[in-house]
SEMAR-205753 format. One record per atom (N, C-alpha, C): x, y, z; residue number from 1. Coordinates in nm, 3 decimals. Example, Ala and Ser with C-alpha at 12.3 -4.5 7.8 and 13.67 -1.06 7.14 Angstrom:
2
(r (1.319,-0.569,0.780),1)
(r (1.230,-0.450,0.780),1)
(r (1.320,-0.330,0.780),1)
(r (1.285,-0.225,0.708),2)
(r (1.367,-0.106,0.714),2)
(r (1.290,0.003,0.787),2)
//
This chain:
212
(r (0.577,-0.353,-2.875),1)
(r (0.483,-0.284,-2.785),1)
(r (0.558,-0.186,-2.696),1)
(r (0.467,-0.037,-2.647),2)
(r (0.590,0.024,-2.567),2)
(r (0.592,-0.009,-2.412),2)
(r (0.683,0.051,-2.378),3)
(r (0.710,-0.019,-2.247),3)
(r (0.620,0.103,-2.164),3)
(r (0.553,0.048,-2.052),4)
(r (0.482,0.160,-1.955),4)
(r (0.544,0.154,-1.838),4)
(r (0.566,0.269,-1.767),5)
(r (0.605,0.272,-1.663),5)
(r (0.444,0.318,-1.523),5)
(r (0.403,0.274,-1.445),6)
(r (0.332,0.299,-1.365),6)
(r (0.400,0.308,-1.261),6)
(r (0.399,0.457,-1.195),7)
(r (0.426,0.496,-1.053),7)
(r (0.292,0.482,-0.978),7)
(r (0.265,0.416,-0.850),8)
(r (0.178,0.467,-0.727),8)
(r (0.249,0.462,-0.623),8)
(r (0.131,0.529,-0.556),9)
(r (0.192,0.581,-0.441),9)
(r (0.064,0.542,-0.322),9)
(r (0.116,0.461,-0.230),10)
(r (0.017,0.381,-0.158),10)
(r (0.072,0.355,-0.016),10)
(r (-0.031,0.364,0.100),11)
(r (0.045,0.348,0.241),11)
(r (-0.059,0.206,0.281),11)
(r (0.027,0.173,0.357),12)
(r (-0.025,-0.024,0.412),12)
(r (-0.135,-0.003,0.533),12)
(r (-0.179,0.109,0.548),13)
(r (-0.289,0.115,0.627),13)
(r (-0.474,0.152,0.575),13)
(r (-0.400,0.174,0.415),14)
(r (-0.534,0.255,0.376),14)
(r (-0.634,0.112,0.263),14)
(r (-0.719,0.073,0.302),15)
(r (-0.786,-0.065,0.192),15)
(r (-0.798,0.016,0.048),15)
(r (-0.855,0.160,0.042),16)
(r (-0.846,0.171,-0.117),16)
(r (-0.697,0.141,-0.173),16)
(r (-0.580,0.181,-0.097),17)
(r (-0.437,0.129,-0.162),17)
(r (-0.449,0.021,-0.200),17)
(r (-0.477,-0.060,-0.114),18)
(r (-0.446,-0.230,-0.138),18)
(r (-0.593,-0.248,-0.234),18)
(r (-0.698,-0.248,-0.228),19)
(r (-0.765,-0.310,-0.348),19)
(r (-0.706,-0.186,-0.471),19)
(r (-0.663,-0.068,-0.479),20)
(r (-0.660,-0.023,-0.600),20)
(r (-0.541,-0.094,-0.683),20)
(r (-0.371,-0.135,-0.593),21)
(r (-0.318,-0.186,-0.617),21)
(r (-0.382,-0.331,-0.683),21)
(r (-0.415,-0.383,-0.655),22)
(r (-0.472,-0.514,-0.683),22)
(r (-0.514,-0.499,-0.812),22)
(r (-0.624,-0.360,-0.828),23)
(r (-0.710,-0.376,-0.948),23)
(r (-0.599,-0.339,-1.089),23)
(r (-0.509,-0.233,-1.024),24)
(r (-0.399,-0.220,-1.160),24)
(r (-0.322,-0.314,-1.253),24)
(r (-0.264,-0.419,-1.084),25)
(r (-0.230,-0.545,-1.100),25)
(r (-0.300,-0.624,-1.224),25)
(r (-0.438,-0.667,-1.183),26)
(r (-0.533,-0.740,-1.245),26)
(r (-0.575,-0.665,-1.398),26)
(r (-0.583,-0.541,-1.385),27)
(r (-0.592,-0.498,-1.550),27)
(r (-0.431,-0.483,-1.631),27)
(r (-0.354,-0.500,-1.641),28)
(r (-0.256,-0.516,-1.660),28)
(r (-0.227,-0.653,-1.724),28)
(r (-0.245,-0.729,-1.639),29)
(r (-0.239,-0.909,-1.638),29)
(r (-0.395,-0.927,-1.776),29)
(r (-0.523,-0.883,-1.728),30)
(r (-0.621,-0.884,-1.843),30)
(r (-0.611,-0.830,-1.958),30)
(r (-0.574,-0.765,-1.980),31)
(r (-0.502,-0.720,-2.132),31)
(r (-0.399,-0.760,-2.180),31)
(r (-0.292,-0.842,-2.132),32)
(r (-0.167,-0.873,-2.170),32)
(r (-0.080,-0.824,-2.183),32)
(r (-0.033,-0.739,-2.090),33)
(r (0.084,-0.655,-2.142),33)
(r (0.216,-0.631,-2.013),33)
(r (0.163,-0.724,-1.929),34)
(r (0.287,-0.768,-1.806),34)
(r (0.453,-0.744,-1.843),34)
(r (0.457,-0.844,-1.924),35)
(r (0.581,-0.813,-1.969),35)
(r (0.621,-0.678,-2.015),35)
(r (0.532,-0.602,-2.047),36)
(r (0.591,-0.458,-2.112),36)
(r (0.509,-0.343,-1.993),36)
(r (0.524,-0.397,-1.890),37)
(r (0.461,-0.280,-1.814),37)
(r (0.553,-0.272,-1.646),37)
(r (0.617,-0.167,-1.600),38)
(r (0.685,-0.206,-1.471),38)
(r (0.601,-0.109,-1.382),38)
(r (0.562,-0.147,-1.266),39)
(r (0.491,-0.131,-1.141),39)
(r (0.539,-0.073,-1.024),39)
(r (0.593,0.055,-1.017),40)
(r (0.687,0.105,-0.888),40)
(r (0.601,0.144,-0.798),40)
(r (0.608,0.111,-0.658),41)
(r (0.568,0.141,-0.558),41)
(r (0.617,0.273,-0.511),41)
(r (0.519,0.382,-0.406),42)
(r (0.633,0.477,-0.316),42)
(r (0.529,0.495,-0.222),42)
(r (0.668,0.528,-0.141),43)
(r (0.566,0.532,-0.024),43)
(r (0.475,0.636,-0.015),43)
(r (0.382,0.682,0.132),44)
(r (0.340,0.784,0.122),44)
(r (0.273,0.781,0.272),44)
(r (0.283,0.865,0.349),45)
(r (0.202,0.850,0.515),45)
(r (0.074,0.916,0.517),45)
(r (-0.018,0.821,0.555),46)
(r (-0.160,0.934,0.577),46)
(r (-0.146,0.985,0.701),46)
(r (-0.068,0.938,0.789),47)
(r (-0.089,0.992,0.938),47)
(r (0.039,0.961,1.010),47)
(r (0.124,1.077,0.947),48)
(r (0.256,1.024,0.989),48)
(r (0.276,1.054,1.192),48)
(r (0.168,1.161,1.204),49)
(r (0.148,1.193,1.356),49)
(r (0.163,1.066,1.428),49)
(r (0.060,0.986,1.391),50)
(r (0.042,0.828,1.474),50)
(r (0.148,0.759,1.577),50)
(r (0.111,0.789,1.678),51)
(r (0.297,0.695,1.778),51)
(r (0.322,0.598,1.697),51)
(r (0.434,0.562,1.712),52)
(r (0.513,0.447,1.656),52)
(r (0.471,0.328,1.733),52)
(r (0.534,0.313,1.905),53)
(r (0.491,0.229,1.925),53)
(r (0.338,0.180,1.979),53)
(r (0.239,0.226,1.920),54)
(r (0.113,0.160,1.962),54)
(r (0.059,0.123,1.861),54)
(r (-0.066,0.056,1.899),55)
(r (-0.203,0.054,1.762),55)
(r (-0.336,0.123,1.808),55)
(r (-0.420,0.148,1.743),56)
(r (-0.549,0.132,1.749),56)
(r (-0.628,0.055,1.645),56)
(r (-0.745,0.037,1.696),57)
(r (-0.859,-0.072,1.654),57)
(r (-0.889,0.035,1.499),57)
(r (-0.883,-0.029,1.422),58)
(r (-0.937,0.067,1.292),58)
(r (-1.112,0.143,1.279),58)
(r (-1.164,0.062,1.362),59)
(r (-1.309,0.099,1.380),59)
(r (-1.268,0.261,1.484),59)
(r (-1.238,0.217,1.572),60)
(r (-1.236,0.310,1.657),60)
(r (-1.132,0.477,1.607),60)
(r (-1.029,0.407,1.567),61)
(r (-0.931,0.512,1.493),61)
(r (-1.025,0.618,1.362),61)
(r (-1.092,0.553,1.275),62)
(r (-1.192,0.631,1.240),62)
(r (-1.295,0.683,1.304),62)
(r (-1.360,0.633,1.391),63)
(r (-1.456,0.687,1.432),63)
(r (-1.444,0.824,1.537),63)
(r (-1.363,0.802,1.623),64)
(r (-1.284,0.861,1.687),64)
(r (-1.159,0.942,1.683),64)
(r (-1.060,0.914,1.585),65)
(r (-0.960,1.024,1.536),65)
(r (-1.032,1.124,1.433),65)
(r (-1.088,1.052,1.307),66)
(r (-1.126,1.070,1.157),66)
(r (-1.266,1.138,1.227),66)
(r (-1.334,1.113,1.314),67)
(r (-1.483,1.187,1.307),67)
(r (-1.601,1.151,1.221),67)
(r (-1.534,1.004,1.192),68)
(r (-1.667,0.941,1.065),68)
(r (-1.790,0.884,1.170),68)
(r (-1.878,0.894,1.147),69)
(r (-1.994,0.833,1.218),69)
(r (-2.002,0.696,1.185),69)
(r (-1.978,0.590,1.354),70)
(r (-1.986,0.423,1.288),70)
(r (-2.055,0.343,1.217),70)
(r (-2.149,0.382,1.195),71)
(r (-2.236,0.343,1.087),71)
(r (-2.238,0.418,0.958),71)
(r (-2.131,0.478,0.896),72)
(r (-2.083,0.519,0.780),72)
(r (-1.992,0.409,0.751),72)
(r (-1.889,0.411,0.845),73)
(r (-1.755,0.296,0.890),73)
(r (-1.795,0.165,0.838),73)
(r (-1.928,0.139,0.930),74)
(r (-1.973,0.004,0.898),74)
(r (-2.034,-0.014,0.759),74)
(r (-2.069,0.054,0.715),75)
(r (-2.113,0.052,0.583),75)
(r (-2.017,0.068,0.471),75)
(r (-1.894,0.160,0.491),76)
(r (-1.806,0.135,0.374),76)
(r (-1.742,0.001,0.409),76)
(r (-1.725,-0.028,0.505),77)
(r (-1.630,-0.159,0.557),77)
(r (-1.694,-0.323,0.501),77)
(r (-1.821,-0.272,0.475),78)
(r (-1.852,-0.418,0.441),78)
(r (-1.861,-0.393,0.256),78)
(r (-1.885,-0.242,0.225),79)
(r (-1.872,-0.246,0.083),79)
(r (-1.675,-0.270,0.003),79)
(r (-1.615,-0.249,0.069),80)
(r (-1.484,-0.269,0.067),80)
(r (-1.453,-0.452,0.059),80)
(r (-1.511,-0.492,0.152),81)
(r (-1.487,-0.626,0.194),81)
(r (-1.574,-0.718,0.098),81)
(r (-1.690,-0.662,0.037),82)
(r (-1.720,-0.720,-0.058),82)
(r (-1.674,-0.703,-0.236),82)
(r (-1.628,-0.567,-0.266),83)
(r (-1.521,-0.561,-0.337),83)
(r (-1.391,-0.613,-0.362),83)
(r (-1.344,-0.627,-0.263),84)
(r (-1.226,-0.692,-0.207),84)
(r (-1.208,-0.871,-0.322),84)
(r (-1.359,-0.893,-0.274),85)
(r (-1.358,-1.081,-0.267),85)
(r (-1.263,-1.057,-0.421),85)
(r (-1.334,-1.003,-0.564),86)
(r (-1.299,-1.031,-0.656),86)
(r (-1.095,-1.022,-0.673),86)
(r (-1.082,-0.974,-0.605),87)
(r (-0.884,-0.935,-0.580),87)
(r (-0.829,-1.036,-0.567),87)
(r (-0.930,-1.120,-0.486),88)
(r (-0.863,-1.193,-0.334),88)
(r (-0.780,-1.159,-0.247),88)
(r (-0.921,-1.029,-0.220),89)
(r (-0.843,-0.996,-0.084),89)
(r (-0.950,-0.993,0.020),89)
(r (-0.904,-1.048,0.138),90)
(r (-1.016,-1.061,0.240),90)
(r (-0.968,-0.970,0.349),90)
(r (-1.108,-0.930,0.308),91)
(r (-1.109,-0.796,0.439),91)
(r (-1.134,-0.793,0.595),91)
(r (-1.066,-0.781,0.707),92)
(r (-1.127,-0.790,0.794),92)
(r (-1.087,-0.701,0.909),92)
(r (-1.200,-0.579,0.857),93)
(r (-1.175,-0.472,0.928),93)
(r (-1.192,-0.460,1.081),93)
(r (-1.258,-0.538,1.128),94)
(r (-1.281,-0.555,1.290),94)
(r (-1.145,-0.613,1.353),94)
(r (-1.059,-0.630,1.299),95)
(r (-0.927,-0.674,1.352),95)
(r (-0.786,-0.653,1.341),95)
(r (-0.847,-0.522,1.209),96)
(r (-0.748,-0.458,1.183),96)
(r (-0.678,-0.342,1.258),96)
(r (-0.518,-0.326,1.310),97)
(r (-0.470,-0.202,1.411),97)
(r (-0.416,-0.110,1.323),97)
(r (-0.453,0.000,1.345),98)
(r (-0.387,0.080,1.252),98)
(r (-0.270,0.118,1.335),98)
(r (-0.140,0.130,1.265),99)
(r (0.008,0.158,1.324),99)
(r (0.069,0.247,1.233),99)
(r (0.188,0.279,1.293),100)
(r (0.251,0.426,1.261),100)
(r (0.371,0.330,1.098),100)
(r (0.346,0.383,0.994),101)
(r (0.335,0.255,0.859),101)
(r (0.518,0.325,0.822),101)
(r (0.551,0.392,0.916),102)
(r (0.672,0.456,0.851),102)
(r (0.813,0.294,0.858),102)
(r (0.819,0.287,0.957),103)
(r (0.925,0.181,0.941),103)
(r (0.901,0.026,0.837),103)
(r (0.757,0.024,0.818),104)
(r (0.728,-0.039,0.699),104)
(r (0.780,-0.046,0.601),104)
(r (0.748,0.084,0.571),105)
(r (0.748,0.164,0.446),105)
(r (0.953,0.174,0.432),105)
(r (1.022,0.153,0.497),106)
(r (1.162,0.166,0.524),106)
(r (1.231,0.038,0.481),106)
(r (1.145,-0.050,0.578),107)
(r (1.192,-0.215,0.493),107)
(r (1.162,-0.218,0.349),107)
(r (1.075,-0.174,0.291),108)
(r (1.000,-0.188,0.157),108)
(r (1.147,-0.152,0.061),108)
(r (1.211,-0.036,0.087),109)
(r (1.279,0.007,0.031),109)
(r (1.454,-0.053,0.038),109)
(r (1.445,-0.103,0.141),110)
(r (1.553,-0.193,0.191),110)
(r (1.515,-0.337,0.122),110)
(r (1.405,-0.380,0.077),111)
(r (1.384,-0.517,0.042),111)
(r (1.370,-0.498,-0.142),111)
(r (1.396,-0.411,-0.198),112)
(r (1.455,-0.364,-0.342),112)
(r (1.518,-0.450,-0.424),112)
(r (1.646,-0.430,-0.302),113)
(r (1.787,-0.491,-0.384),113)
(r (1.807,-0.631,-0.341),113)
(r (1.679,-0.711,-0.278),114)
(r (1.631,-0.861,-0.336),114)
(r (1.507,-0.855,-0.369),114)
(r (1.520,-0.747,-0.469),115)
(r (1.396,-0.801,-0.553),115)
(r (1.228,-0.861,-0.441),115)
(r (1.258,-0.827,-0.369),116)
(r (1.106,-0.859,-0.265),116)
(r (1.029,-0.750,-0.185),116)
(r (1.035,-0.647,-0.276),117)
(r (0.976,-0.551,-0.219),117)
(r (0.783,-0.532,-0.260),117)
(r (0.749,-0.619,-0.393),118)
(r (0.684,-0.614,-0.405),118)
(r (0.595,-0.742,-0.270),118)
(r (0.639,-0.854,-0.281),119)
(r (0.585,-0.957,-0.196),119)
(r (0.585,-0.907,-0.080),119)
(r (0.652,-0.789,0.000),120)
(r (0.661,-0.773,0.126),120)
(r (0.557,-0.690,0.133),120)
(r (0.557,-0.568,-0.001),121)
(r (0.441,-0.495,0.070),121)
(r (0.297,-0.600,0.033),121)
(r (0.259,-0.702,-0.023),122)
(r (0.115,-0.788,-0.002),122)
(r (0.124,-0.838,0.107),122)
(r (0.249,-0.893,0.197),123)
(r (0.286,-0.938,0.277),123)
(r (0.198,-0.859,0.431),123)
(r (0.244,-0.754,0.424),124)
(r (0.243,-0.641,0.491),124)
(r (0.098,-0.625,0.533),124)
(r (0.010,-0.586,0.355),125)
(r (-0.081,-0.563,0.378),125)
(r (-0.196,-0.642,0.421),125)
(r (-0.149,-0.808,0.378),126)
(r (-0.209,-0.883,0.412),126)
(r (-0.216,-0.901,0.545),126)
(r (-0.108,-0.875,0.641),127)
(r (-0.108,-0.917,0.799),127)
(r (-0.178,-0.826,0.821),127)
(r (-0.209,-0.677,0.833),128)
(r (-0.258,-0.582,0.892),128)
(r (-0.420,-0.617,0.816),128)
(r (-0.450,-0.622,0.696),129)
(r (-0.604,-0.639,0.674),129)
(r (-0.695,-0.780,0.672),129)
(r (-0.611,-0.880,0.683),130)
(r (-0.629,-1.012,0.696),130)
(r (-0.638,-1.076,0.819),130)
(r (-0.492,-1.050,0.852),131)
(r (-0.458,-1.152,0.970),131)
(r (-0.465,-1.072,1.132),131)
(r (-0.496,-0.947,1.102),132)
(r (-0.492,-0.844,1.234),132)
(r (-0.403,-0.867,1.297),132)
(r (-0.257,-0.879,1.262),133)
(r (-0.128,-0.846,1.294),133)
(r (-0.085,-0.690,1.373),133)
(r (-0.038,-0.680,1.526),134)
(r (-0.005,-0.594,1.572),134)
(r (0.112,-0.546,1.505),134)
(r (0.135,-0.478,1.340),135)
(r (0.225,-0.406,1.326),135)
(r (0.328,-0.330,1.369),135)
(r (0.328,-0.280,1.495),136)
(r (0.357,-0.193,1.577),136)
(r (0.492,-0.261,1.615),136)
(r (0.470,-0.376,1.690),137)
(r (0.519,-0.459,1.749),137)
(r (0.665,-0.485,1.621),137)
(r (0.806,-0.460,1.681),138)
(r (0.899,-0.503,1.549),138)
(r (0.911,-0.659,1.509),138)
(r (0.899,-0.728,1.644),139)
(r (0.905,-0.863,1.586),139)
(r (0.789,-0.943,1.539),139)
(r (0.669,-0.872,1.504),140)
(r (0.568,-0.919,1.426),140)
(r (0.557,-0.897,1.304),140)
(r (0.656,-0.700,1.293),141)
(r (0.698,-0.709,1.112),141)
(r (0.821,-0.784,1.087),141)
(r (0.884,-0.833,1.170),142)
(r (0.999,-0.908,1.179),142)
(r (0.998,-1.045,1.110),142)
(r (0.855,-1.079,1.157),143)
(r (0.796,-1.231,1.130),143)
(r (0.772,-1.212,0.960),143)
(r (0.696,-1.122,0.973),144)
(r (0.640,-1.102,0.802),144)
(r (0.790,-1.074,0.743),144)
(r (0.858,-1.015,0.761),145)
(r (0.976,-1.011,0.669),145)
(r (1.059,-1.161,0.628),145)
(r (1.059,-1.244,0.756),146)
(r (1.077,-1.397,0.798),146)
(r (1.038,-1.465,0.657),146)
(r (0.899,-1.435,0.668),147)
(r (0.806,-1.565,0.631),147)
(r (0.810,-1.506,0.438),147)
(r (0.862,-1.373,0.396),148)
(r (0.927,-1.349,0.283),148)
(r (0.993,-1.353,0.213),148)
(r (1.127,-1.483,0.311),149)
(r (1.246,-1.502,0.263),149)
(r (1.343,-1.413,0.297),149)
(r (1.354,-1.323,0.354),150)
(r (1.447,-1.226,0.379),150)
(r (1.490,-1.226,0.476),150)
(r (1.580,-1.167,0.581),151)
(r (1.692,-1.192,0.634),151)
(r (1.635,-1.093,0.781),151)
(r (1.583,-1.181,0.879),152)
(r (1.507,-1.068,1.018),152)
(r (1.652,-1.021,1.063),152)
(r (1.779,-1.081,1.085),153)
(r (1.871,-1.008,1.190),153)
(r (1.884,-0.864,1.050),153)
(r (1.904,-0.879,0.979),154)
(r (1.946,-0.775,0.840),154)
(r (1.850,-0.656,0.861),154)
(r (1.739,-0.718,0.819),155)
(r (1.603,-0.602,0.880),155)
(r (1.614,-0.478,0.995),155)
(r (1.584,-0.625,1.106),156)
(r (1.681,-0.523,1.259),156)
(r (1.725,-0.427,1.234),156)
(r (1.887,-0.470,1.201),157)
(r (1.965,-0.432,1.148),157)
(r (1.905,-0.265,1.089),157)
(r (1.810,-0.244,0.988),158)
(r (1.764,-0.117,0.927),158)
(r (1.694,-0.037,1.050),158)
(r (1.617,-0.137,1.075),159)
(r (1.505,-0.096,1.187),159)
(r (1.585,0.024,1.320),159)
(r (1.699,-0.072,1.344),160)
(r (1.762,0.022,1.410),160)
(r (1.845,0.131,1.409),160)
(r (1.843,0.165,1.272),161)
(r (1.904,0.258,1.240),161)
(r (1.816,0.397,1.179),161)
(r (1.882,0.441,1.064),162)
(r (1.788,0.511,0.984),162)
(r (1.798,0.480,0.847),162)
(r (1.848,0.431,0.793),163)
(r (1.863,0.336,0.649),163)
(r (1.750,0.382,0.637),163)
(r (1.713,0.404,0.475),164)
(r (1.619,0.411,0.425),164)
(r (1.512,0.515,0.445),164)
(r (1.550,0.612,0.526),165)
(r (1.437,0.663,0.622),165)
(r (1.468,0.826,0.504),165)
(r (1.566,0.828,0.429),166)
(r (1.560,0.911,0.309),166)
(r (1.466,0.898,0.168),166)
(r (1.485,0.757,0.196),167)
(r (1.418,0.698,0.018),167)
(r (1.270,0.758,0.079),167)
(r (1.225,0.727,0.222),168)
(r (1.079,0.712,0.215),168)
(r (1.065,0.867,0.258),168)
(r (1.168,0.968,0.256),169)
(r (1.117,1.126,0.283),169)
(r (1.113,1.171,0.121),169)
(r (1.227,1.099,0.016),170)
(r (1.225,1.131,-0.133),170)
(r (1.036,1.136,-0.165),170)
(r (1.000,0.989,-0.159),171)
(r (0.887,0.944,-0.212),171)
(r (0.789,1.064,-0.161),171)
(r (0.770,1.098,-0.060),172)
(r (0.662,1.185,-0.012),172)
(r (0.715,1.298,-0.061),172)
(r (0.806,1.380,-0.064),173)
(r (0.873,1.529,-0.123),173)
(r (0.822,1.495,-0.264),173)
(r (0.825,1.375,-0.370),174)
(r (0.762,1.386,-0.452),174)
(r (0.651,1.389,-0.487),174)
(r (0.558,1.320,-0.405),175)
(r (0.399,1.342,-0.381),175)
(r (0.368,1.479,-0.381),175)
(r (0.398,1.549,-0.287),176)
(r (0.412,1.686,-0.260),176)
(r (0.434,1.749,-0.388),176)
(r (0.533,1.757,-0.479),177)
(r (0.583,1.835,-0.562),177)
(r (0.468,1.787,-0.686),177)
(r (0.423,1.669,-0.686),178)
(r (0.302,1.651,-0.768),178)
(r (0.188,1.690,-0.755),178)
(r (0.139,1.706,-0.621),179)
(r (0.034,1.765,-0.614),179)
(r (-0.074,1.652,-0.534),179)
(r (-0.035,1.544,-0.506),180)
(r (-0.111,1.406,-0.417),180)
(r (-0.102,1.447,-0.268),180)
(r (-0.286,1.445,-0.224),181)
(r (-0.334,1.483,-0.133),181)
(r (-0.361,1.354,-0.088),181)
(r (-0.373,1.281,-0.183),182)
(r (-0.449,1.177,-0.136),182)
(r (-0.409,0.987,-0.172),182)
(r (-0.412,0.855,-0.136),183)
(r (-0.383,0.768,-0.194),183)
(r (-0.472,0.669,-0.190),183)
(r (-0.495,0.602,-0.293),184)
(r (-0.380,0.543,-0.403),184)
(r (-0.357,0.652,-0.502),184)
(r (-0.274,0.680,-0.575),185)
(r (-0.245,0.768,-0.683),185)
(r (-0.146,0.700,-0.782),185)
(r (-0.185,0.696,-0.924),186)
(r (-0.119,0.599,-1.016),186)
(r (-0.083,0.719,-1.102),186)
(r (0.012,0.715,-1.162),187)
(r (0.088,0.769,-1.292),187)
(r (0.175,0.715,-1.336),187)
(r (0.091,0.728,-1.476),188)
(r (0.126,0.647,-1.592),188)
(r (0.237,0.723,-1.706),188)
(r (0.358,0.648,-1.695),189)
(r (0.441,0.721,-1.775),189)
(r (0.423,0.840,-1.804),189)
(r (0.449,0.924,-1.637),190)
(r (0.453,1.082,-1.636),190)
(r (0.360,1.131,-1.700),190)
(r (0.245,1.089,-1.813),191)
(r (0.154,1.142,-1.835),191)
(r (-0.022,1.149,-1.796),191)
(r (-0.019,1.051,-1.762),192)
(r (-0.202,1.005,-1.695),192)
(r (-0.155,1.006,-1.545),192)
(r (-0.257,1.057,-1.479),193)
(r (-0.266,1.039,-1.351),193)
(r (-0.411,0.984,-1.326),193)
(r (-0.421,0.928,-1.215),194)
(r (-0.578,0.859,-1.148),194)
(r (-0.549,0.874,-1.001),194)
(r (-0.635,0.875,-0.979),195)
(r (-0.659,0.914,-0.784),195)
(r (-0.786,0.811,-0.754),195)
(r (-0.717,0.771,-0.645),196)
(r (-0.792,0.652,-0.582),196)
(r (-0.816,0.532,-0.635),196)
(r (-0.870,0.387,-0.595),197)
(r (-0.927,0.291,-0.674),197)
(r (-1.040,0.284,-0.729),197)
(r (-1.001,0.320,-0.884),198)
(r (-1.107,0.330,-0.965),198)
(r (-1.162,0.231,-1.022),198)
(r (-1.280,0.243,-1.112),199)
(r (-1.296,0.089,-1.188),199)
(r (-1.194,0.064,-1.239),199)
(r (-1.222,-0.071,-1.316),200)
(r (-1.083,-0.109,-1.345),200)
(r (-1.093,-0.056,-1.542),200)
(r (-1.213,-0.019,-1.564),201)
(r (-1.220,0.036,-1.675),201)
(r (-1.131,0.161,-1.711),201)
(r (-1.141,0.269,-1.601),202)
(r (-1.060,0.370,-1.603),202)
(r (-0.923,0.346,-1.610),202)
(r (-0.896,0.285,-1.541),203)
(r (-0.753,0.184,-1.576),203)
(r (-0.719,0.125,-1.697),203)
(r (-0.816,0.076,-1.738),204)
(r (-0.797,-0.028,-1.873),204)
(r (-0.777,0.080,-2.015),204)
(r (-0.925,0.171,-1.987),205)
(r (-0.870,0.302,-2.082),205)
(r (-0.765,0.358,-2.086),205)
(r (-0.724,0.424,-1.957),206)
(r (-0.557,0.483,-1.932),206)
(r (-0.426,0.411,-2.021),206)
(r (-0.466,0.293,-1.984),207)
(r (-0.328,0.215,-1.988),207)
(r (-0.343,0.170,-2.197),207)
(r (-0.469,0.212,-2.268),208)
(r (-0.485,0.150,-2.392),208)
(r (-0.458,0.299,-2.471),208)
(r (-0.488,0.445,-2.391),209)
(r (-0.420,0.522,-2.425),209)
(r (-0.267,0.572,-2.461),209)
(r (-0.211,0.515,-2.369),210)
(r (-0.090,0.510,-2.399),210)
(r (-0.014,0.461,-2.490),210)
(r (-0.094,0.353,-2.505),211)
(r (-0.057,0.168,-2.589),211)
(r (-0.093,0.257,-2.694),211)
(r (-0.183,0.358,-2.743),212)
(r (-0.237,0.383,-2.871),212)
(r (-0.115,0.466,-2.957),212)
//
């Protein structure tokens, strides 16, 4: 069978990332072809403006930064959250802070070369859309890095520096040079691209194209 390579490109603040991630995940695993398929993450900032150290309420950050009317908000938020269930992912947008995702996105790339970069970013996304984790805060991504197996003084350690703070300008210079306005964005062994979380059919086709 051939081997597929899937690039996306996804930031830990946006729910279509995390359920589209999920759904690639899950069609991948439903067809059988795990073993012959590798899954690279990159980063990507929707709002790299955002202070570092604060949050805002995600209701309010849309309604109020974004200009969406709250009862649009409230209405994709519960269609999300009911999409979500089939992932297992539980949504809970009333408690979610949106934070500045760059030093995230820094550990991600620092947590590579043990192999836990994938668990950190569910990790990640789970505290911020689950558990309404003040991201912002270093020793709350500190905790999530903790509770991953990985090494918080080591982390620090990045946090306080700039480690990594190249890999995650690479990833976006390549977005850019591709042409991604927008995320989730999947490409499939340099040849298929998809934008956003799609059914998982569009996925399932993509990925049987290739296979063909």
């Amino acid at each position: 069978m051939k081997k597929i390579k899937i690039d996306v490109w996804s930031d830990f603040v946006c729910p279509f990332c995390y359920l589209g991630n999920k759904k690639i995940e899950s069609v991948v695993e439903k067809i059988g072809i795990s073993d012959n398929v590798e899954i690279k993450y990159h980063s990507f900032l929707l709002d790299p403006s955002f202070p570092t150290e604060t949050t805002e309420p995600l209701v309010d950050y849309m309604t109020e930064r974004k200009n969406y009317p709250r009862e649009q908000v409230t209405i994709l938020h519960q269609q999300l959250a009911e999409n979500g269930k089939a992932y297992g992912i539980d949504f809970q947008f009333s408690t979610s802070l949106v934070f500045n995702t760059v030093k995230a996105h820094r550990l991600i790339h620092w947590a590579k070369q043990y192999d836990k970069n994938d668990a950190l970013k569910d990790a990640i996304m789970y505290a911020y859309f689950t558990d309404g984790v003040d991201l912002s805060k270093e020793e709350n991504l500190l905790d999530v890095i903790e509770n991953c197996g990985l090494n918080r003084e080591e982390a620090l350690q990045v946090l306080n520096s700039d480690q990594f703070s190249q890999e995650v300008e690479n990833d976006i210079y390549t977005a850019t040079q591709i042409g991604i306005k927008g995320v989730p964005f999947f490409v499939i062994n340099d040849k298929f691209a998809i934008s956003g979380s799609q059914e998982d059919r569009v996925f399932e086709n993509a990925l049987k194209q290739v296979l063909a």
